[in-house]
C-alpha positions in Angstrom: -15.6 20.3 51.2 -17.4 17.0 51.6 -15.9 15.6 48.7 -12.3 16.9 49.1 -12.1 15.2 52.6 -13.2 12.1 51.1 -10.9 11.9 48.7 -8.1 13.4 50.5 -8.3 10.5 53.4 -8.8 7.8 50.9 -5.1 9.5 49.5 -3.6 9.4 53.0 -4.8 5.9 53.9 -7.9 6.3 55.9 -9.6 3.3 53.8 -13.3 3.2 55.4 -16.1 3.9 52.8 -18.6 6.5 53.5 -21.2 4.5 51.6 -20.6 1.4 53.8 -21.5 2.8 57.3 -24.6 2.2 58.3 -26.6 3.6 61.0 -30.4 2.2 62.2 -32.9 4.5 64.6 -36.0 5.4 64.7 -35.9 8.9 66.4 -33.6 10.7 64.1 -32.2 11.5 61.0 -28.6 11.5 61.3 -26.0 12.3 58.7 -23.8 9.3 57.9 -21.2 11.5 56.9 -20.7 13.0 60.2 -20.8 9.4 62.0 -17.6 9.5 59.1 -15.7 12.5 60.3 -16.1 10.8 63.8 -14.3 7.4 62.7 -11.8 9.7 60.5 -10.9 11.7 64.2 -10.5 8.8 65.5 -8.3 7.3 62.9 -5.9 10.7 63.1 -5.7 10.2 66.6 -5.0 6.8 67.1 -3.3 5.6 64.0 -1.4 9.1 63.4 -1.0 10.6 66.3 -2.8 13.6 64.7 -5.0 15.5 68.0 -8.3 17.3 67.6 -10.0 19.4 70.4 -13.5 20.8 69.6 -14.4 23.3 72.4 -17.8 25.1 73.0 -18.6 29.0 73.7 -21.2 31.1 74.1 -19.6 34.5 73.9 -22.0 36.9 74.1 -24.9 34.8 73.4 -23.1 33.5 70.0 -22.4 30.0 70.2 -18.8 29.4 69.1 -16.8 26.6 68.4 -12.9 26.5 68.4 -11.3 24.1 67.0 -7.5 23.1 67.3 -5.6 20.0 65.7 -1.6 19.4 66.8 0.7 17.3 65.9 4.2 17.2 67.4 5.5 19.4 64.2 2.3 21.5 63.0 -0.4 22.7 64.4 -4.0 24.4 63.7 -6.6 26.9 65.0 -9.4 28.0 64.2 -13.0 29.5 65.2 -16.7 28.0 64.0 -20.2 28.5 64.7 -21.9 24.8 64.4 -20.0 21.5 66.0 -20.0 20.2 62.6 -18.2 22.8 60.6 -15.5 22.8 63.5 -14.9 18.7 63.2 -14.9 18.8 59.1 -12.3 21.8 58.9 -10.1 20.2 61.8 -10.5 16.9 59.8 -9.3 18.4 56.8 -6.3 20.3 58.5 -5.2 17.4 60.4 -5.5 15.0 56.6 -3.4 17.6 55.4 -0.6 16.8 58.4 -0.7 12.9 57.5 2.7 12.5 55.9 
């Protein structure tokens, strides 16, 4: 899916390069494309008033994350188990919004 958001937010206008974010520490790995799908949110909310809500549970000892994106005409739900599969499908749902 990795490459379809990329390319789909390049489409709709989101114009920061993946390949030009950097990201220095010492204590970590971290994946630049997540750092990514942070500035995209962002990017939806501000500049396309596109809103994401990632919200933890832990039903029944499952962690779960639920994920909604609205706009004032569409809107989209859906249920994840990791933080980052919850903020790359909302990503791509809310892209898909961007007129």
């Amino acid at each position: 899916m990795k490459e379809e958001i990329v390319k789909l937010a390049k489409e709709k206008g989101f114009l920061l390069d993946i390949n030009h974010i950097t990201c220095f520490s010492s204590n970590y790995v971290i994946d630049i494309y997540y750092l990514w799908l942070c500035e995209l949110q962002k990017w939806l909310r501000d500049e396309r008033s596109i809103n994401m809500d990632i919200e933890f549970d832990n039903y029944q000892g499952i962690d779960e994350y639920f994920c909604t994106v609205r706009n004032p005409i569409s809107s989209y739900s859906g249920l994840h188990y990791s933080y980052e599969d919850a903020l790359e499908k909302g990503c791509f749902e809310a892209l898909k919004l961007v007129k």
